[in-house]
C-alpha positions as CSV (number, residue, x, y, z in Angstrom):
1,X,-98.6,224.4,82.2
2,X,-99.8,220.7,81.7
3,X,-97.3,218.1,82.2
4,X,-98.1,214.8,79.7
5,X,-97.8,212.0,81.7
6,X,-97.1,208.1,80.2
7,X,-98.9,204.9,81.9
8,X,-96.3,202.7,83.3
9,X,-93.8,205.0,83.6
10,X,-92.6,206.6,87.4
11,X,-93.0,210.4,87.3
12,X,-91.2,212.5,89.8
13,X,-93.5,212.6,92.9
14,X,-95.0,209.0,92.3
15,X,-94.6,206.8,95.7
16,X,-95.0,203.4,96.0
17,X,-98.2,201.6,97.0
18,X,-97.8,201.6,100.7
19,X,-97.1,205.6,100.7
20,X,-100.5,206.5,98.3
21,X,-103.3,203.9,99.8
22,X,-102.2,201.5,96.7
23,X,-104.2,203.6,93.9
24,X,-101.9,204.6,91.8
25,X,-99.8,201.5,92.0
26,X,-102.8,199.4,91.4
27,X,-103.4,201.3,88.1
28,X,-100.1,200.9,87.2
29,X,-100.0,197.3,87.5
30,X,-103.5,197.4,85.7
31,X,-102.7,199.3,83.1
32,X,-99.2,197.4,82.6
33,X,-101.8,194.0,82.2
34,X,-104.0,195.1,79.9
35,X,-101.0,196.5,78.0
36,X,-98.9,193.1,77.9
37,X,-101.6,190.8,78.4
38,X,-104.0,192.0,76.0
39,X,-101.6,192.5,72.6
40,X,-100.4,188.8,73.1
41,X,-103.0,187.4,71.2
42,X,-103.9,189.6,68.4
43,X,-99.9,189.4,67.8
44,X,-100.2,186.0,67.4
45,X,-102.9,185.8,64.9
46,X,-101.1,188.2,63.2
47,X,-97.9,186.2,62.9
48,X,-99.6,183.0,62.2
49,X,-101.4,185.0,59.5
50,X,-98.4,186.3,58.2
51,X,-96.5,182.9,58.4
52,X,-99.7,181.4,55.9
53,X,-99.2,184.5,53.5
54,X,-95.2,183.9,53.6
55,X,-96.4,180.0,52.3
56,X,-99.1,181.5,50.0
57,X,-96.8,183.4,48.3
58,X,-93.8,180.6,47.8
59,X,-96.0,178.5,46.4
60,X,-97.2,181.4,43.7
61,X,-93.8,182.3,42.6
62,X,-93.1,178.4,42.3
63,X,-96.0,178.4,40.2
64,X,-95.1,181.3,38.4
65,X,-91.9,180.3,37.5
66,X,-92.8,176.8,36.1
């Protein structure tokens, strides 16, 4: 029987760093990084991109209703 296990997340039988040489707790932290470091920036394109549509389309229904 497997047992899915989530990134980030304590399990029952996870120890901390000091208790496992560090190995799993430096994944953890690693994986947390590249998970909340990573997304930042594409996010913000995104919204900026979003934000210029938002103005794009004001100023064609403006248009439109003239």
């Amino acid at each position: 029987m497997s047992k899915e296990v989530s990134h980030g997340q304590a399990q029952d039988g996870d120890r901390g760093a000091s208790e496992t040489g560090g190995r799993n707790a430096d994944h953890r932290v690693e994986c947390y990084s590249l998970r909340h470091r990573g997304p930042t920036d594409g996010l913000k394109k995104v919204m900026d991109q979003l934000a210029e549509m938002k103005v794009q389309i004001a100023a064609l229904t403006e248009r439109d209703q003239r």
